[in-house]
N, C-alpha and C positions, 0 to 999 in steps of 0.2 A: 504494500500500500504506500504509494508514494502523498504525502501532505503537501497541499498547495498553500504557499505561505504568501500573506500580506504584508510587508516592512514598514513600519509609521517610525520614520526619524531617519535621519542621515547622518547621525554623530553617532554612537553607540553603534547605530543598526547598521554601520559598513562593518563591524565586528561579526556583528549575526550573520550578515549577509554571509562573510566570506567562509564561516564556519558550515552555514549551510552547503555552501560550493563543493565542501569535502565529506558531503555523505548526497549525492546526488540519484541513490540509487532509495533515497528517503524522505526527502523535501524537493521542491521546485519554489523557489521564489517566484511567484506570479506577476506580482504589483510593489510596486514604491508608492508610499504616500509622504508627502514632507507640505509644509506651506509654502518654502520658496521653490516653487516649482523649478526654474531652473539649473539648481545645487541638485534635486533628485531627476534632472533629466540627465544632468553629467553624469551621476553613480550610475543610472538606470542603463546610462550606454556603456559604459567601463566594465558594468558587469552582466550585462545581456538580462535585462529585467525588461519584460516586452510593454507591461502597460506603469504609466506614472499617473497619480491623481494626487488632487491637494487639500481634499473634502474627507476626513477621517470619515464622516456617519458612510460618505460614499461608498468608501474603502469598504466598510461592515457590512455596506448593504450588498455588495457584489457576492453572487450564487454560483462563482467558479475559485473560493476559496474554504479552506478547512481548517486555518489557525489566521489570529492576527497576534503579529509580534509589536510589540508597544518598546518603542524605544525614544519617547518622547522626554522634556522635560517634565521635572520629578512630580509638579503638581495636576498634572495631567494625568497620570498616571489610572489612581483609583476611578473617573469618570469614565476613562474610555475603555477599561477592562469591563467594566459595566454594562457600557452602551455595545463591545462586542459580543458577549455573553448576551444580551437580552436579543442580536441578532443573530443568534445560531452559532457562535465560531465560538471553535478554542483559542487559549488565549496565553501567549508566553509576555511576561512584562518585566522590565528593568527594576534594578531596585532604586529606593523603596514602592514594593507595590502600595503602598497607602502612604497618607500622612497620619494617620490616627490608630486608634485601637479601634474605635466606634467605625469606622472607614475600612478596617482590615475584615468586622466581624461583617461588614456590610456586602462585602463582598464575597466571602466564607457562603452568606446567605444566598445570594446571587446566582455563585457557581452550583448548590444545590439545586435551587431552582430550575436552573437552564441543562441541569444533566449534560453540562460538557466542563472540559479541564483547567483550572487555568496552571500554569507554572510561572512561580516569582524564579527569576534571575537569582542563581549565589552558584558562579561557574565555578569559583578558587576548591568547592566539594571533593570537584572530580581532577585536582590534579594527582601523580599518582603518591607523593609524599604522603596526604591526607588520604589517600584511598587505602594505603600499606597498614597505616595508623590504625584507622577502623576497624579494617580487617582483623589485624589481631586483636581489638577492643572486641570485637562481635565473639571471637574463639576464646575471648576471656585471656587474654593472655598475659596485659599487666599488672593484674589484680587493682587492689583499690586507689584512687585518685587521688594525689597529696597537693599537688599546686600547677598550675599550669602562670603565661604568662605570655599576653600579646600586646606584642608595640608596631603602630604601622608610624613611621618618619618618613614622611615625605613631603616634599617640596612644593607647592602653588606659591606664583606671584604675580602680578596686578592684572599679566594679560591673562590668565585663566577668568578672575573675576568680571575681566571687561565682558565677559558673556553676560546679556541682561540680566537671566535669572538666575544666576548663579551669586553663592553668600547672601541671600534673601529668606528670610522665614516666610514670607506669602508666596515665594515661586519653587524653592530648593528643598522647602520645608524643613532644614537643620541644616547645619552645620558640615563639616566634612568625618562626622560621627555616623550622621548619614549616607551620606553619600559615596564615600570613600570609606572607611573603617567599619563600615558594615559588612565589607567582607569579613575579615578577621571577629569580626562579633559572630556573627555566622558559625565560623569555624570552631570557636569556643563554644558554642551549641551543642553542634555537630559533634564535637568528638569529647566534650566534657559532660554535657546533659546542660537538663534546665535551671535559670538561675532562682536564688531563692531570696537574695537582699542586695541591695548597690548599696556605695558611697560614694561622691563622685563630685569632682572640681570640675570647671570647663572655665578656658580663659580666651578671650580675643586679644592676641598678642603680634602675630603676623603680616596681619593684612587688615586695611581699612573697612571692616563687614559686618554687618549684621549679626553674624552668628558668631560660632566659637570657633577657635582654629586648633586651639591647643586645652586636651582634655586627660581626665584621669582616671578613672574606674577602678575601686576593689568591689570585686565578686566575689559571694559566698554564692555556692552550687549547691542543688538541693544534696546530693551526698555527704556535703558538708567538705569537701575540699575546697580553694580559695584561690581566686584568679584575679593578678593584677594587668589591670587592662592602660594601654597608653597611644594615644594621639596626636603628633602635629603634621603640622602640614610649614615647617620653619627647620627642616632639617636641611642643610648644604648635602651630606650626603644620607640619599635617598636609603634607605632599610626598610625590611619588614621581617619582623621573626615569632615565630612561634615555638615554645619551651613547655613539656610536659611532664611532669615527675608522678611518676604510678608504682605502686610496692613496687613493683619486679623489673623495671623499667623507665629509662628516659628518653624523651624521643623530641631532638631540634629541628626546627624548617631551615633549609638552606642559607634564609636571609638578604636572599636577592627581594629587591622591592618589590617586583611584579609577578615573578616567576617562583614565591616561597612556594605555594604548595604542590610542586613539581619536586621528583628529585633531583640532586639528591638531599635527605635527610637522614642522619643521622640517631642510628638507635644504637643504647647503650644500656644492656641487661645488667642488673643488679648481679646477678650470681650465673657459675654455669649452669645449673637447674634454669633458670629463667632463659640464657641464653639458646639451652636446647629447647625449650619450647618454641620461643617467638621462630627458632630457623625450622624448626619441622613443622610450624605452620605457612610460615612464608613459600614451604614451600609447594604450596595451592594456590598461592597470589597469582593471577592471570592482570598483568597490566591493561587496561581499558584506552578509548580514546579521551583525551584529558581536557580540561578548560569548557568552552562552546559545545564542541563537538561534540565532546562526551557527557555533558547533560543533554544535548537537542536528542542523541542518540537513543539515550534513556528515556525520554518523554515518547519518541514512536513506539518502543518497544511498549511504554505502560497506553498508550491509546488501544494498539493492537491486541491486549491481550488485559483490557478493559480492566486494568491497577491502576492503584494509584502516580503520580508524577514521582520523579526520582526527589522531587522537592515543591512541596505543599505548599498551599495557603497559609496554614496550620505552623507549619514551618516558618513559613515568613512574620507570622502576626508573633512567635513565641521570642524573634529576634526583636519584634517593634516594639513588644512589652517590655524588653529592657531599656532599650532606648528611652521609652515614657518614664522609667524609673531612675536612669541615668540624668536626662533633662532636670526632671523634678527635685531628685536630691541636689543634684549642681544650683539650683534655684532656690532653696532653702536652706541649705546646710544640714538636713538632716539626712539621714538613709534612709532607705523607702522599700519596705519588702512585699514578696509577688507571692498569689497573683495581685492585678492592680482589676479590680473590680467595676461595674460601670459607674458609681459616685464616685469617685477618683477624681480631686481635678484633673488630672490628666488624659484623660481616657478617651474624651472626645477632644480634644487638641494637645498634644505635648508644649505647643510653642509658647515661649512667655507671655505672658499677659502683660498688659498696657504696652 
């Protein structure tokens, strides 16, 4: 079954596109949709995409498509996942899928509704660093969780911000917590579980903006292990690392900025006991296709075989509730623990008030 896909955006979505190009016997890119028509007649001819429109409802309403991919700006996002789901299509969208919790569960709702899929965006999943990790999390193999530790340092300067909606709470909806370091929150998810309390600083120190550039996060995991979480976007040179310490095991991301949850990664067994297990299970590990590719691949495999997405709504809204708990505490000084319920200030907008 090949997926006839719809591209809405031309920043992001020349990502998608071209990851699409390399599984061709699973997707067709049919249409580009962008507002300046002209920037998606360029991509559209660069990468042989036959029709371009500039009308999203249009985009939905066309009856020769089976997924629309949302690669729009961030506050765009939650409406048009919406408006595609209420016309028949499935739906892949950038993150953040929502600005809200009230916004996440609204669409949770939606996608019931409409009996078709949506998948949020979180590709760093499927590199194979993180994929080796899990693995042996899933076979049990590091025993219990003692501390994990994620810092993304990277660099934005004034020409990133000259994008209109970008450093704006009414267009960006956060900071670069959202937008960038939402991967790595992700990943602390993903491979530590859900969280159960934040403490959390956020400072605008980098760049002339609305939001935060430079943030701080201690996490306690509902296991009761404890994750120091870190953010700027004021670092010269660019890092990103991810640090896990488990009974029987330690396990580092490479540390390159873009490329950490690729390997290589570094594991290092407590004992030989521990050492012969984690290598007699790795060695069942079958490497996958990584990043784009190897989420869009997983999402055909779960339509066809009528499962769920390699990564949920459900998934996405349990990354946004930290987020709300992170904001919140940053904005009070207190710590704020989950769930965060619908009386919550935060629940229906994370963003500061006045």
């Amino acid at each position: 079954m090949k997926l006839r896909v719809g591209v809405v955006g031309c920043g992001i979505g020349k990502e998608h596109i071209a990851a699409y190009r390399k599984l061709p016997e699973k997707f067709q890119v049919s249409v580009l949709c962008d507002v300046d028509a002209e920037r998606a007649r360029t991509l559209a001819a660069a990468e042989g995409i036959p029709t371009v429109v500039t009308d999203f409802s249009a985009l939905c309403a066309r009856d020769d498509l089976d997924v629309i991919d949302v690669c729009t700006p961030s506050h765009l996002h939650a409406p048009q996942v919406r408006e595609a789901l209420s016309r028949g299509k499935h739906v892949i969208c950038e993150k953040p899928v929502a600005g809200s919790l009230r916004d996440a569960d609204a669409l949770i709702d939606a996608e019931a509704r409409a009996a078709r899929r949506v998948m949020p965006i979180f590709q760093n999943r499927f590199g194979s660093g993180v994929q080796k990790l899990r693995f042996l999390i899933d076979r049990g193999v590091p025993g219990r969780a003692y501390l994990a530790t994620a810092e993304t340092a990277w660099r934005r300067k004034a020409d990133y911000y000259a994008v209109p909606w970008r450093g704006k709470w009414a267009t960006e909806l956060g900071g670069p917590l959202v937008t960038l370091g939402i991967h790595m929150l992700d990943l602390v998810h993903y491979i530590a579980g859900p969280v159960r309390s934040v403490f959390a600083h956020a400072a605008t120190r980098v760049n002339p903006i609305e939001t935060e550039d430079c943030l701080t996060a201690s996490l306690c995991m509902a296991d009761g292990s404890l994750c120091a979480f870190a953010l700027t976007t004021g670092s010269a040179e660019e890092r990103s690392r991810l640090h896990f310490c488990f009974e029987g095991l330690s396990a580092e991301s490479n540390g390159a900025a873009y490329s950490y949850p690729s390997e290589p990664w570094s594991f290092c067994p407590d004992s030989e006991v521990f050492g012969r297990r984690m290598n007699e299970a790795l060695g069942d590990f079958a490497v996958q296709p990584e990043g784009f590719p190897g989420q869009f691949s997983a999402f055909h495999s779960a339509l066809e075989t009528g499962s769920l997405p390699p990564v949920t709504l459900q998934d996405a809204r349990s990354v946004l509730e930290t987020i709300t708990a992170i904001y919140a505490s940053a904005g009070t000084g207190q710590a704020v623990t989950l769930p965060i319920g619908r009386n919550h200030p935060g629940y229906a907008d994370w963003r500061p008030r006045g």
